[in-house]
ZAMARGU-4260 file (C-alpha; in steps of 0.2 Angstrom, whole numbers, plus 5000, padded with zeros to 4 digits):
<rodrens>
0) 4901/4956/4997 | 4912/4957/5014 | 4928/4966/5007 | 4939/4960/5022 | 4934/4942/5020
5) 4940/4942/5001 | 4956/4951/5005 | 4960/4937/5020 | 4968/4924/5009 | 4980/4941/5001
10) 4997/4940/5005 | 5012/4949/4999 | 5023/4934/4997 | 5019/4928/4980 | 5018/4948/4974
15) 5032/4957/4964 | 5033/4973/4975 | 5030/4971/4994 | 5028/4985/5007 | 5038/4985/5022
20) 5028/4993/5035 | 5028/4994/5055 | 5012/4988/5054 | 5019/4968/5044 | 5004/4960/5034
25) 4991/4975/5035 | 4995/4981/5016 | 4994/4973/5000 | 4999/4981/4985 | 4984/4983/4971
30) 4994/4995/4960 | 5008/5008/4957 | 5013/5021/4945 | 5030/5030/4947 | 5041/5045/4938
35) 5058/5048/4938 | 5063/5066/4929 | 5084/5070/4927 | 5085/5086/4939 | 5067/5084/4947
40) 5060/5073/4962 | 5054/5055/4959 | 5036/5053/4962 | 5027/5035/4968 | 5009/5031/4969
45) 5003/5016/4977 | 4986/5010/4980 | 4985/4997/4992 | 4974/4985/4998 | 4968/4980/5017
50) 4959/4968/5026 | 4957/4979/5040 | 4947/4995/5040 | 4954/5004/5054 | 4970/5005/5048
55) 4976/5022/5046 | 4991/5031/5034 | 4989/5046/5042 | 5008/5055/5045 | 5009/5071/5057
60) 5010/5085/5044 | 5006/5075/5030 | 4989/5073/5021 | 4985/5056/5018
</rodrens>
């Protein structure tokens, strides 16, 4: 199964969440789970989907 050509007809406008990203179109949203504690930091994991498989998430200093 060619994963990009399933995920070519994906498209965040019909979706709940969207990401808004520098790099517009590229992610779609599969699945996310957050927590938010009084007196502690809120915690968001999101799972994403891409047609393309070069794209990167990689951040200087931050492990992707």
């Amino acid at each position: 199964m060619d994963i990009a050509a399933a995920l070519k007809g994906y498209s965040q406008a019909t979706r709940q969440i969207q990401l808004d990203t520098t790099m517009a179109g590229t992610f779609v949203v599969e699945r996310f789970h957050g927590r938010e504690v009084v007196d502690e930091s809120f915690r968001f994991e999101i799972d994403v989907l891409s047609a393309s498989g070069a794209s990167s998430l990689n951040r200087p200093g931050i492990q992707a």
